[in-house]
PDB file of N, H, CA, C and O in Angstrom:
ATOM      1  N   UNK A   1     -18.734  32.634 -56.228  1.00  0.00           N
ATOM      2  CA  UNK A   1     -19.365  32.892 -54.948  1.00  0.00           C
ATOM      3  C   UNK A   1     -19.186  34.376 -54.602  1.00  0.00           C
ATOM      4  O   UNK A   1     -18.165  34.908 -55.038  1.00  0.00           O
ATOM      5  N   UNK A   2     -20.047  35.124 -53.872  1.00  0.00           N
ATOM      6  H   UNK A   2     -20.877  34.692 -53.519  1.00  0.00           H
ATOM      7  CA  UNK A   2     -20.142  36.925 -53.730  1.00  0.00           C
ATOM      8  C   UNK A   2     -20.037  36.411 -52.608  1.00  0.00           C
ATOM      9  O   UNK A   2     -20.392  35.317 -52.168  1.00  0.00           O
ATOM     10  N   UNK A   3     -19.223  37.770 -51.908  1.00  0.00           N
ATOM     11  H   UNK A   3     -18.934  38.658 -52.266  1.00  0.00           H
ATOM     12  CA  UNK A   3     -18.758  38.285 -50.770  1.00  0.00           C
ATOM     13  C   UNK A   3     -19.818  38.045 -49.395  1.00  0.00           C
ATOM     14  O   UNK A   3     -19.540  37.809 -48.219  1.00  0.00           O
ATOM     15  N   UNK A   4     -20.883  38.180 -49.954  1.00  0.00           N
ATOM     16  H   UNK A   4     -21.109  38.372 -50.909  1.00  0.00           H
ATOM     17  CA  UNK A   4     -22.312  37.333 -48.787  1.00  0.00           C
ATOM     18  C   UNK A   4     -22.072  36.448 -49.080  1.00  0.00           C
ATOM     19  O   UNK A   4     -21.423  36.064 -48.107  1.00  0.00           O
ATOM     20  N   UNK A   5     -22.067  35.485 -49.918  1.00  0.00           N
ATOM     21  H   UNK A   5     -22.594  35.797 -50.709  1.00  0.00           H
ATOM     22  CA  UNK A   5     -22.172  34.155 -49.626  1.00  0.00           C
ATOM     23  C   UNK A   5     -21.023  33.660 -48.658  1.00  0.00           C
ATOM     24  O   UNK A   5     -21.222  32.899 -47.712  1.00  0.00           O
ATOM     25  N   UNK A   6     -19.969  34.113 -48.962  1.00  0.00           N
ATOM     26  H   UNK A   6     -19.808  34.732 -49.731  1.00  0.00           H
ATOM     27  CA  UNK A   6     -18.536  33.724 -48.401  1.00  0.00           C
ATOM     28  C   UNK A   6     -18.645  33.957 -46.935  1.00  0.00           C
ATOM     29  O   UNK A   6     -18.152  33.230 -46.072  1.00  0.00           O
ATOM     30  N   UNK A   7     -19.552  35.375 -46.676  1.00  0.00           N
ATOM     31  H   UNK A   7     -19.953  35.965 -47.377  1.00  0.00           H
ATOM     32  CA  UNK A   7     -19.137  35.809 -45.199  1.00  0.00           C
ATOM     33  C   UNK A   7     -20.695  34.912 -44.638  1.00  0.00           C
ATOM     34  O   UNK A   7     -20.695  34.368 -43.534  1.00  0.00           O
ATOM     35  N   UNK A   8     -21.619  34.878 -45.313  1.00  0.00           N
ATOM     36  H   UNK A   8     -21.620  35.321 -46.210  1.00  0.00           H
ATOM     37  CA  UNK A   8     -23.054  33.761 -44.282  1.00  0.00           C
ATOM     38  C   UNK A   8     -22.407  32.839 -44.268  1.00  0.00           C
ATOM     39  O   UNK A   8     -22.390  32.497 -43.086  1.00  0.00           O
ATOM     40  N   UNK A   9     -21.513  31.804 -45.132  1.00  0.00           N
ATOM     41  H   UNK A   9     -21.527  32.082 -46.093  1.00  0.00           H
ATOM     42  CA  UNK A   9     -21.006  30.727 -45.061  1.00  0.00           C
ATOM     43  C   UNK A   9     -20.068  30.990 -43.997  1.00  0.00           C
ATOM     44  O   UNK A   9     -20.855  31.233 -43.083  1.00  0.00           O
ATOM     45  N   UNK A  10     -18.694  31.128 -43.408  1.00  0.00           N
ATOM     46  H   UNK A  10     -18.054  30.930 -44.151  1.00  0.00           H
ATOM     47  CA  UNK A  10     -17.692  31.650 -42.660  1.00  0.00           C
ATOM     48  C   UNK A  10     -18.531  31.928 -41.326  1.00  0.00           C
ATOM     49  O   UNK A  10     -18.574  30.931 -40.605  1.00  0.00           O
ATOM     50  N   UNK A  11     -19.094  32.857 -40.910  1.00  0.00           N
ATOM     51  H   UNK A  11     -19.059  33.667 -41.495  1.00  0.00           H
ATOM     52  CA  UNK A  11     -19.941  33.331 -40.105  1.00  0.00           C
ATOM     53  C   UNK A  11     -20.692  31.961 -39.394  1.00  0.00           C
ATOM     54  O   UNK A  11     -20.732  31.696 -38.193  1.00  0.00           O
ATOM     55  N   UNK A  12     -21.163  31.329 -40.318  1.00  0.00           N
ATOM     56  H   UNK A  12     -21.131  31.545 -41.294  1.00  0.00           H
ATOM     57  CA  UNK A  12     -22.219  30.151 -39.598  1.00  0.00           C
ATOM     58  C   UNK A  12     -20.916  28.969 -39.268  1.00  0.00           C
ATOM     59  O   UNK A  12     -20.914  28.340 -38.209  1.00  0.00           O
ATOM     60  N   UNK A  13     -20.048  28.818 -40.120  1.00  0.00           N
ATOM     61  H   UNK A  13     -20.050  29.329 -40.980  1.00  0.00           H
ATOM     62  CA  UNK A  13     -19.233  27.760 -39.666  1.00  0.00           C
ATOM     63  C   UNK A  13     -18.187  28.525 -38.790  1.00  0.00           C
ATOM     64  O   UNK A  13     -17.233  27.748 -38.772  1.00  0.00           O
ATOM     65  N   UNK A  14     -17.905  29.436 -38.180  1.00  0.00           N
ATOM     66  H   UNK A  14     -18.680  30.068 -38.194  1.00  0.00           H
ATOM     67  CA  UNK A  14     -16.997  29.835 -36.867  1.00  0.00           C
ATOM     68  C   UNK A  14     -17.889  29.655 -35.621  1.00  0.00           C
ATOM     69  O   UNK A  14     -17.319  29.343 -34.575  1.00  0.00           O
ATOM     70  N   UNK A  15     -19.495  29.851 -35.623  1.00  0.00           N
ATOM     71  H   UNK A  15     -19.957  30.105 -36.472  1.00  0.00           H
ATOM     72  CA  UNK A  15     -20.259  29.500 -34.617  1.00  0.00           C
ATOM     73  C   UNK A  15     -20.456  27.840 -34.843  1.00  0.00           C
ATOM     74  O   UNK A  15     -21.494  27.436 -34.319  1.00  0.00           O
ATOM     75  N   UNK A  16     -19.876  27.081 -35.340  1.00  0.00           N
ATOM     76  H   UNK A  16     -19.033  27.409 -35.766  1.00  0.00           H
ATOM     77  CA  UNK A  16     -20.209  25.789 -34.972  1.00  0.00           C
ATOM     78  C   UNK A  16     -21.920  25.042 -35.939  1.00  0.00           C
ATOM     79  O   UNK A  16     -22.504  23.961 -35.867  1.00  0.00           O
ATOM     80  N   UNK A  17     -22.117  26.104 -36.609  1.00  0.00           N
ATOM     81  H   UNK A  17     -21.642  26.982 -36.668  1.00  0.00           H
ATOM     82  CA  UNK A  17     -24.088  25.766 -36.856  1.00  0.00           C
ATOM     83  C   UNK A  17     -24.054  25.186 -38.207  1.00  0.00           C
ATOM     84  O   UNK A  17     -23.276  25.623 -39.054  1.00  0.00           O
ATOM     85  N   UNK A  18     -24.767  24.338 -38.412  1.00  0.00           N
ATOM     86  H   UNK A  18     -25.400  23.983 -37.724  1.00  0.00           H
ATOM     87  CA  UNK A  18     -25.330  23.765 -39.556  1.00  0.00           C
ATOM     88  C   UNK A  18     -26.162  24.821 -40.212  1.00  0.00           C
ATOM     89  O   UNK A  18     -26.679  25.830 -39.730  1.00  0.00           O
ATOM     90  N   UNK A  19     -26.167  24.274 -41.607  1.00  0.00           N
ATOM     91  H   UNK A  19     -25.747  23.455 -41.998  1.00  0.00           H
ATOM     92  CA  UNK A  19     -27.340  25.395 -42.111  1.00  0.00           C
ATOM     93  C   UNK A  19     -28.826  25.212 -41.621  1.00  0.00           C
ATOM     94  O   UNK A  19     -29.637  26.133 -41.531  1.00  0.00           O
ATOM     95  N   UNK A  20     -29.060  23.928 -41.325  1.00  0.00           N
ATOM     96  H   UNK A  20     -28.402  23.179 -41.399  1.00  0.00           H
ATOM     97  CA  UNK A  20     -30.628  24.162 -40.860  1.00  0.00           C
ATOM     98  C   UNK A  20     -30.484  24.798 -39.456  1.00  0.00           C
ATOM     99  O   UNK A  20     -31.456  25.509 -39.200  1.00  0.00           O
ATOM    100  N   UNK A  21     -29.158  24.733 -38.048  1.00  0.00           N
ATOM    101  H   UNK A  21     -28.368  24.156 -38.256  1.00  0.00           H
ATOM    102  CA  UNK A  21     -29.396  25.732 -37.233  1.00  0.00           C
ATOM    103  C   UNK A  21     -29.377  27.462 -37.481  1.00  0.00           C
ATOM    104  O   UNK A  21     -29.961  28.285 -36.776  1.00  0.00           O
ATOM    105  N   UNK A  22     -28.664  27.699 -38.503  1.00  0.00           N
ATOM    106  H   UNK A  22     -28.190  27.030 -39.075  1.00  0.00           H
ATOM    107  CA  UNK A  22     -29.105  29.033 -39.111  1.00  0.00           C
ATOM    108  C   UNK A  22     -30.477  29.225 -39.607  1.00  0.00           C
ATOM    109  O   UNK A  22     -31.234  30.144 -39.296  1.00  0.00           O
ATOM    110  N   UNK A  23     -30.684  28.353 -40.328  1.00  0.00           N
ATOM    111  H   UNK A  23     -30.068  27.606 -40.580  1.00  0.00           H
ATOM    112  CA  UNK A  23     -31.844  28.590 -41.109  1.00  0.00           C
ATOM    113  C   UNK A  23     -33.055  28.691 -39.940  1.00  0.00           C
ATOM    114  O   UNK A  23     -33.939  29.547 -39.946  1.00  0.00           O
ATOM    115  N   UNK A  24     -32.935  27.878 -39.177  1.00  0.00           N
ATOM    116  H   UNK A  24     -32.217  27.182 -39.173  1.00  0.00           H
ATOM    117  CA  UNK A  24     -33.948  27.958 -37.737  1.00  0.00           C
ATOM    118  C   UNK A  24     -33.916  29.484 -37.087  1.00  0.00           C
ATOM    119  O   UNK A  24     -34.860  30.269 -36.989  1.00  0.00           O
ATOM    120  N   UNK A  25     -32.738  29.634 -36.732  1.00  0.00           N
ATOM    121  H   UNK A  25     -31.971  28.997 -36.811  1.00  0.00           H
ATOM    122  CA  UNK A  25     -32.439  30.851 -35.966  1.00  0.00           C
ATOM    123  C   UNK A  25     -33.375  32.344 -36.940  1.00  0.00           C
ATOM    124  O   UNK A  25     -34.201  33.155 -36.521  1.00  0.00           O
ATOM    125  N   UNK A  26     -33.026  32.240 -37.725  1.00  0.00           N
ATOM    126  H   UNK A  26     -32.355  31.581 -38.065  1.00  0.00           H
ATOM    127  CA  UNK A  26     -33.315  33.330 -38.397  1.00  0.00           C
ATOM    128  C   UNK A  26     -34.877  33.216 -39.444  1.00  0.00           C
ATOM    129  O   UNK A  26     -35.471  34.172 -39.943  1.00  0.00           O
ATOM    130  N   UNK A  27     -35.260  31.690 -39.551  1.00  0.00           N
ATOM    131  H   UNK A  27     -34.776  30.913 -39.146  1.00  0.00           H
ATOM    132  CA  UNK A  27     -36.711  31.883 -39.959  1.00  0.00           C
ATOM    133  C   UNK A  27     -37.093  31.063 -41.347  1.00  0.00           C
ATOM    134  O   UNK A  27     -38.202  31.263 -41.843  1.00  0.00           O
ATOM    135  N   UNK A  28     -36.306  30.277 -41.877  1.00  0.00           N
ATOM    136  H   UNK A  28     -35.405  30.115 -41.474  1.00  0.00           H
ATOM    137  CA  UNK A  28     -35.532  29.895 -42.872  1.00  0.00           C
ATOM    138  C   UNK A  28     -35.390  28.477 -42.909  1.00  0.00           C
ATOM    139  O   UNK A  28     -35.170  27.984 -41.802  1.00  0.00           O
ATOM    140  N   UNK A  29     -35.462  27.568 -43.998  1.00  0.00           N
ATOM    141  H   UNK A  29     -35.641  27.968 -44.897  1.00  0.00           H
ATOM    142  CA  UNK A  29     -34.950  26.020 -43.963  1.00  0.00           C
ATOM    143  C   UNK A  29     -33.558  26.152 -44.524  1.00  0.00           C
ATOM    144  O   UNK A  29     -32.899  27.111 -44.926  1.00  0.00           O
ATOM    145  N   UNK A  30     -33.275  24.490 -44.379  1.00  0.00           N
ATOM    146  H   UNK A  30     -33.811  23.711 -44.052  1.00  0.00           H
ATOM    147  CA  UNK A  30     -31.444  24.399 -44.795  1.00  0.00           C
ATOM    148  C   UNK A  30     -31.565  24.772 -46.082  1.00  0.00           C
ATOM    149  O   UNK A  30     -30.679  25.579 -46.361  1.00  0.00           O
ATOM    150  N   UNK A  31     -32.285  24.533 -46.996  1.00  0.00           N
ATOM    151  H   UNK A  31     -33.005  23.878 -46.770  1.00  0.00           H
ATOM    152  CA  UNK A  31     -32.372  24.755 -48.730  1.00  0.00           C
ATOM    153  C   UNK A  31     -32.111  26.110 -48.137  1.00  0.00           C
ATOM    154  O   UNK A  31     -30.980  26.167 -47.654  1.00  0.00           O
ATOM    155  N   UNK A  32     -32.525  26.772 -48.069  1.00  0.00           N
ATOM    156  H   UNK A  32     -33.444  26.726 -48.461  1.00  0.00           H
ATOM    157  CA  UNK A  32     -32.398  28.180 -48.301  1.00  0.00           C
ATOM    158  C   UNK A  32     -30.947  29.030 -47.908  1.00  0.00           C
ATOM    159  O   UNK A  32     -30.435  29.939 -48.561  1.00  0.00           O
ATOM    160  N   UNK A  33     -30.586  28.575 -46.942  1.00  0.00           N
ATOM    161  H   UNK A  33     -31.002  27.836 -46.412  1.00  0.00           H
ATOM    162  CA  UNK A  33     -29.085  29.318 -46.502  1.00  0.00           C
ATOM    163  C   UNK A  33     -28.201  28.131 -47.643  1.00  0.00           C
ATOM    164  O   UNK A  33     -27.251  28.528 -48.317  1.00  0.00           O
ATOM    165  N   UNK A  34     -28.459  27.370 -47.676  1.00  0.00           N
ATOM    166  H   UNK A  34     -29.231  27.048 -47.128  1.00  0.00           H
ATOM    167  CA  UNK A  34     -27.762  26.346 -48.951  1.00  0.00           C
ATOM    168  C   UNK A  34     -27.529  27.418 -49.856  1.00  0.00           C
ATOM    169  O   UNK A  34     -26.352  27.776 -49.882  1.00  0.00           O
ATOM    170  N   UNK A  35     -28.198  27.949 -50.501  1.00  0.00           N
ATOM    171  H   UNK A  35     -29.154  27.658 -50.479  1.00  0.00           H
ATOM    172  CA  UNK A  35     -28.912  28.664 -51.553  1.00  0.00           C
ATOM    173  C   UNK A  35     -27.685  30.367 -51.423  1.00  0.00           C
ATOM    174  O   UNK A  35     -26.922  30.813 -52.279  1.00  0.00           O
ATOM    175  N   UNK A  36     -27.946  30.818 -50.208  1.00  0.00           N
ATOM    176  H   UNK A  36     -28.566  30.455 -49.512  1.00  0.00           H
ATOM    177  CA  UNK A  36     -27.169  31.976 -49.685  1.00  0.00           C
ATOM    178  C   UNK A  36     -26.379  31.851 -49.812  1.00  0.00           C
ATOM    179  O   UNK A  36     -25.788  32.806 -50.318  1.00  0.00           O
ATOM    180  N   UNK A  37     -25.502  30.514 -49.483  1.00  0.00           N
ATOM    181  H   UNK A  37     -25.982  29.739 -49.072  1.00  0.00           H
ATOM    182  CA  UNK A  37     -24.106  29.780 -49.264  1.00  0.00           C
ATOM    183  C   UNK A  37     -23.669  29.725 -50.625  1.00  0.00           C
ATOM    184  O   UNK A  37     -22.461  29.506 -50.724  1.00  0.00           O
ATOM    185  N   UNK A  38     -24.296  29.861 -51.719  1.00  0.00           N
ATOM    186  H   UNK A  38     -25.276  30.040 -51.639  1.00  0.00           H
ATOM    187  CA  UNK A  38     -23.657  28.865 -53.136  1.00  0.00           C
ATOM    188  C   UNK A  38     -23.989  30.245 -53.745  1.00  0.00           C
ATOM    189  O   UNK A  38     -23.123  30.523 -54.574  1.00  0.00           O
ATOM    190  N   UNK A  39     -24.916  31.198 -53.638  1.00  0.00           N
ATOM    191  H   UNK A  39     -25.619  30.972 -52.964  1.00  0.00           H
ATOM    192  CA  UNK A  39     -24.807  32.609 -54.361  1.00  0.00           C
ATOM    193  C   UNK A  39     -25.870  32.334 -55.293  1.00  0.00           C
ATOM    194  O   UNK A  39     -25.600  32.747 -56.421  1.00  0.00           O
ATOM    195  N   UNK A  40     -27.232  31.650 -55.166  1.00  0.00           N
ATOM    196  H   UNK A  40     -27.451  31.315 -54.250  1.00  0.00           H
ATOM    197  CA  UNK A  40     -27.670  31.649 -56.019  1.00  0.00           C
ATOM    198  C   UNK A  40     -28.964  32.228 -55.518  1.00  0.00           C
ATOM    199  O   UNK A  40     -30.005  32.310 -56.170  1.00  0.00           O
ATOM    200  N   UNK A  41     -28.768  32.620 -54.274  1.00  0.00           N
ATOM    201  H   UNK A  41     -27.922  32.553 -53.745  1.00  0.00           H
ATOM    202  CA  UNK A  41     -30.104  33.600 -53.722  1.00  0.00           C
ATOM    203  C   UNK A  41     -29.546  34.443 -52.953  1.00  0.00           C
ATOM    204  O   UNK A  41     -28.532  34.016 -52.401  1.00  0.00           O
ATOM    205  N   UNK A  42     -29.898  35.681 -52.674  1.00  0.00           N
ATOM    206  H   UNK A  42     -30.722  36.028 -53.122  1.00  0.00           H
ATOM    207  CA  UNK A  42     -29.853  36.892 -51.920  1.00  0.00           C
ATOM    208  C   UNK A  42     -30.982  36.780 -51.244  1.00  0.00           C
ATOM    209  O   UNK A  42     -32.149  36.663 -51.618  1.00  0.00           O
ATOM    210  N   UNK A  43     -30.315  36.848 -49.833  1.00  0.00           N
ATOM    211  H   UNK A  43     -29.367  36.943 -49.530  1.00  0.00           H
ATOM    212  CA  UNK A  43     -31.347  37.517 -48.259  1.00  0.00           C
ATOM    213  C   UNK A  43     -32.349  38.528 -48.634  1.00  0.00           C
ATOM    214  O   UNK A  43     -31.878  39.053 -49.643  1.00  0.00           O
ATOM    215  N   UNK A  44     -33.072  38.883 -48.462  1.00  0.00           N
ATOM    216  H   UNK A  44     -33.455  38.457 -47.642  1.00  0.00           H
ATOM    217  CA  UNK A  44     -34.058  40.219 -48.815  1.00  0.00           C
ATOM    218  C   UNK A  44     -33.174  41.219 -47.368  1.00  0.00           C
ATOM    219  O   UNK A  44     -32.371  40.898 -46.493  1.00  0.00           O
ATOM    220  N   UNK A  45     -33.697  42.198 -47.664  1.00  0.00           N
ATOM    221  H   UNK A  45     -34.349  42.459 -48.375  1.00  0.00           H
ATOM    222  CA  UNK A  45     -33.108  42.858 -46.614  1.00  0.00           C
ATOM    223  C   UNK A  45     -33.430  42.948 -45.289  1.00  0.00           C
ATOM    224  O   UNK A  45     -32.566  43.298 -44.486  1.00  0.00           O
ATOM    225  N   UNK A  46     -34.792  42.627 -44.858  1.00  0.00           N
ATOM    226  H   UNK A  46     -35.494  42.343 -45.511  1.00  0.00           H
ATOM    227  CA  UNK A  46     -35.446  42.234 -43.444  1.00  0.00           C
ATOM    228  C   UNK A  46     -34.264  41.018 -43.227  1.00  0.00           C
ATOM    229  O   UNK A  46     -33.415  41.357 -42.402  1.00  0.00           O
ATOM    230  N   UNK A  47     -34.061  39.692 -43.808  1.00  0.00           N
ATOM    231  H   UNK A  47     -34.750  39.417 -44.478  1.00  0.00           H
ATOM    232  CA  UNK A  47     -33.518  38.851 -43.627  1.00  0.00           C
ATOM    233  C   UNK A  47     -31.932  39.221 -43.432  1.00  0.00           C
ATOM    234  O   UNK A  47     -31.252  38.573 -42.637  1.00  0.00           O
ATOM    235  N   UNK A  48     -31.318  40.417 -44.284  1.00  0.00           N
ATOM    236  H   UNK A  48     -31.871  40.944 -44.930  1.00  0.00           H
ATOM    237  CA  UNK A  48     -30.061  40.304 -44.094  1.00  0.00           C
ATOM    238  C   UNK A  48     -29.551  41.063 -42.746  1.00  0.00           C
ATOM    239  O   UNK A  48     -28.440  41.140 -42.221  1.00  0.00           O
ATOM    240  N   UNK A  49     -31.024  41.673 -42.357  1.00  0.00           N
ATOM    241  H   UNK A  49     -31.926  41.611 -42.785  1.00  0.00           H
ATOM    242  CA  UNK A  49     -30.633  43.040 -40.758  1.00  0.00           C
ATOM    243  C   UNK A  49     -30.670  41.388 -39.928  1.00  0.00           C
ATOM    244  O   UNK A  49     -29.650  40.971 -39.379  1.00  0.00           O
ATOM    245  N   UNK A  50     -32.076  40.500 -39.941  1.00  0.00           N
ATOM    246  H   UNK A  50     -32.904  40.838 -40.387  1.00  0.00           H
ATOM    247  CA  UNK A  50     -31.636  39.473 -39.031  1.00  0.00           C
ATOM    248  C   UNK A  50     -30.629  38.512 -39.222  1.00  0.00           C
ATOM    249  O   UNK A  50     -30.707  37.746 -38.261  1.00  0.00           O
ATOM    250  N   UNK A  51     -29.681  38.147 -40.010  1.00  0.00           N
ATOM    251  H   UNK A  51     -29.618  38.769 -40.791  1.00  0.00           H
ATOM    252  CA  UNK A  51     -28.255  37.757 -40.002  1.00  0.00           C
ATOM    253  C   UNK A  51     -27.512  38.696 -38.996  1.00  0.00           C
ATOM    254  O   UNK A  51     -27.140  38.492 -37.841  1.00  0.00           O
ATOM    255  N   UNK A  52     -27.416  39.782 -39.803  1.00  0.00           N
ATOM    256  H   UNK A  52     -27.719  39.948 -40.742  1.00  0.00           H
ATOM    257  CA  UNK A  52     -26.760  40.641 -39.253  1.00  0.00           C
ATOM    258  C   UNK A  52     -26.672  40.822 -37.292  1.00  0.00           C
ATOM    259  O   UNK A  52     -25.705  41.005 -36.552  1.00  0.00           O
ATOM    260  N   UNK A  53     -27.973  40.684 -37.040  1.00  0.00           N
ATOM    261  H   UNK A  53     -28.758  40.535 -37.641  1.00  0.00           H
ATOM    262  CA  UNK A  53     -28.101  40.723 -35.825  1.00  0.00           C
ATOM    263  C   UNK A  53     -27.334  39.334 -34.658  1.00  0.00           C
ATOM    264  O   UNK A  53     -26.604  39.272 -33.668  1.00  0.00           O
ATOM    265  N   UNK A  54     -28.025  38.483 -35.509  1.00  0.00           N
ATOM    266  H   UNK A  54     -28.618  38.534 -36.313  1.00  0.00           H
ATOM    267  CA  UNK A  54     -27.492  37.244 -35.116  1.00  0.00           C
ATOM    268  C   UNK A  54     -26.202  36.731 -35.152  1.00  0.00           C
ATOM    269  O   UNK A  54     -25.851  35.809 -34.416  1.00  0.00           O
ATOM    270  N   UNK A  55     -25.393  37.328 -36.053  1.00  0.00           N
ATOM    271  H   UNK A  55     -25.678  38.077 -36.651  1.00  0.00           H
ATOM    272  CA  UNK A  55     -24.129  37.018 -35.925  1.00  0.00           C
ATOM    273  C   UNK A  55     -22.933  37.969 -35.546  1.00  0.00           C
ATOM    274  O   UNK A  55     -21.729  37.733 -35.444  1.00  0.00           O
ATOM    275  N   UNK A  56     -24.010  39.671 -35.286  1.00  0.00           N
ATOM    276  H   UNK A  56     -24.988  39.862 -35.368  1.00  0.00           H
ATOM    277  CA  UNK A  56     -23.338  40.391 -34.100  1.00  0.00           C
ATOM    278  C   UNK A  56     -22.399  41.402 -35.442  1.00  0.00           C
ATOM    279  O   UNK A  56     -21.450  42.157 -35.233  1.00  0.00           O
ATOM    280  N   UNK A  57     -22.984  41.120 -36.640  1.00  0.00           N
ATOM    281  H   UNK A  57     -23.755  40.506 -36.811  1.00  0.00           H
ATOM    282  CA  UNK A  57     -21.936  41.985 -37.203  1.00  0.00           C
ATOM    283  C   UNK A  57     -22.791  42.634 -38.401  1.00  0.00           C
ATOM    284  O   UNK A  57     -23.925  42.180 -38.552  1.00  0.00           O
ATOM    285  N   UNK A  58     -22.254  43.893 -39.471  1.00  0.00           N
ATOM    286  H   UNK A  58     -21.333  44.261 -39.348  1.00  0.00           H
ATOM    287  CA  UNK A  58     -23.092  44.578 -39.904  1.00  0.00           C
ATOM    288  C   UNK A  58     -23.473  44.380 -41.154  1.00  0.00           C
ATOM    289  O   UNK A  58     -22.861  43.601 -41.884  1.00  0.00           O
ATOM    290  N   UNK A  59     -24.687  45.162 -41.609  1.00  0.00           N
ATOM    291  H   UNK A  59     -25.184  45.796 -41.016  1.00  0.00           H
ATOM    292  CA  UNK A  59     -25.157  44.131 -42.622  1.00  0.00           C
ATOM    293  C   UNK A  59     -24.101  44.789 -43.948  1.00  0.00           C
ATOM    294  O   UNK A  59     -24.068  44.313 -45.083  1.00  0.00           O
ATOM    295  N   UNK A  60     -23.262  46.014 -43.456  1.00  0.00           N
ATOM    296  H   UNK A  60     -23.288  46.401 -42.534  1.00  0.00           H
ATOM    297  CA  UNK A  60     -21.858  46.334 -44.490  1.00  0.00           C
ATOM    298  C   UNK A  60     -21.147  45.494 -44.678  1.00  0.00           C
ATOM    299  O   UNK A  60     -20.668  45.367 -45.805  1.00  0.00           O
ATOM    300  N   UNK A  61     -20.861  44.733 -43.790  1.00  0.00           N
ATOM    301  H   UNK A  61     -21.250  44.836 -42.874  1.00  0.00           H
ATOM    302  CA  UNK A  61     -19.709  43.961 -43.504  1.00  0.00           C
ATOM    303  C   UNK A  61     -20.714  42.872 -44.271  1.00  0.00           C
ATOM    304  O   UNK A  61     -20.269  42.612 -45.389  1.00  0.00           O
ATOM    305  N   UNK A  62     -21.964  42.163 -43.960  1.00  0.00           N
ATOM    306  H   UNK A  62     -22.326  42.375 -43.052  1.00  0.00           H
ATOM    307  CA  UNK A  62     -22.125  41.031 -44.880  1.00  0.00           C
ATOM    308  C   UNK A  62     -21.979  41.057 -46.230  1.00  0.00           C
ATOM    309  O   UNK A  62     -21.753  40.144 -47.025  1.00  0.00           O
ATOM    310  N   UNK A  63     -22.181  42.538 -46.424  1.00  0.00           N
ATOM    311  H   UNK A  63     -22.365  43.279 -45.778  1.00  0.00           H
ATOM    312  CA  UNK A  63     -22.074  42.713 -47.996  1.00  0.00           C
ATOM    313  C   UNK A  63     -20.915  42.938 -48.578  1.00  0.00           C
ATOM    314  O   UNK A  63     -20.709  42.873 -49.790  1.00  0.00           O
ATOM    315  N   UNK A  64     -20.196  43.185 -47.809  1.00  0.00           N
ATOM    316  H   UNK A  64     -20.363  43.238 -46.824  1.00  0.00           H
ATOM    317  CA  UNK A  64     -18.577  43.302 -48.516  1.00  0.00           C
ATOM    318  C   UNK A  64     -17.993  45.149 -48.333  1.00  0.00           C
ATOM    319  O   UNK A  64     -16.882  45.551 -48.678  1.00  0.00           O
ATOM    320  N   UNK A  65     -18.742  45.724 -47.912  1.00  0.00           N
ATOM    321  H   UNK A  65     -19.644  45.397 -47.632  1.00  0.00           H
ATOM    322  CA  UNK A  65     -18.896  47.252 -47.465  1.00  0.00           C
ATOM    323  C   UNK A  65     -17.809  47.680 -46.749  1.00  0.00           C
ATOM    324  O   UNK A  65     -17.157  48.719 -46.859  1.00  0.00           O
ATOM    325  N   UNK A  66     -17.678  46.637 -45.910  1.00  0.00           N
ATOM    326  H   UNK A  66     -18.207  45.793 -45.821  1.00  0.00           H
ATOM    327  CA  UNK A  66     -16.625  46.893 -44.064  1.00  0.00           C
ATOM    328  C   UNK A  66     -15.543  45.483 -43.911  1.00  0.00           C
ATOM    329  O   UNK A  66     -15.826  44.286 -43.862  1.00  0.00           O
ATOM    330  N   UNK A  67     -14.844  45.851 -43.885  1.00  0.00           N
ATOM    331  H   UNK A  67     -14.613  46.823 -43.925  1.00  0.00           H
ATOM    332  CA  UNK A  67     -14.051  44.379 -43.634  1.00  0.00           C
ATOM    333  C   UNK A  67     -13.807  43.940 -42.499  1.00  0.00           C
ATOM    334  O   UNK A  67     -13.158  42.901 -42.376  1.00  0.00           O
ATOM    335  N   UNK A  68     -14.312  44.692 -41.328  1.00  0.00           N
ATOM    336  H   UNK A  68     -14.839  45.536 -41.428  1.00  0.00           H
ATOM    337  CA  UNK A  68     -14.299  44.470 -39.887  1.00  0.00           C
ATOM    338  C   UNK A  68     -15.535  44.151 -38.917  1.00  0.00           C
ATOM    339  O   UNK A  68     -15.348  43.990 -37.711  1.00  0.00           O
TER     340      UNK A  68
END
């Protein structure tokens, strides 16, 4: 599992959300953050600024860049 997957996974389960409420929020079905979650797909980058936004933190930090 890569450092995105670990932190979209972590991130969605400290807010309480299922993957299909992520996947809603941001534009997306549950397959797909499934997918984010297990490392077998990467966000495009439009998608990783709206994570980023949505969960208030940077898209360094989703990537493993920032540890804060």
């Amino acid at each position: 599992m890569t450092i995105l997957a670990e932190r979209i996974k972590y991130l969605r389960e400290e807010k309480g959300l299922t993957q299909s409420d992520l996947g809603e929020a941001v534009g997306y079905d549950q397959s797909r953050v499934a997918k984010w979650e297990s490392g077998k797909l990467e966000p495009n980058a439009e998608t990783l600024k709206k994570l980023a936004v949505f969960f208030g933190v940077t898209s360094d930090y989703l990537i493993g860049l920032e540890d804060d």
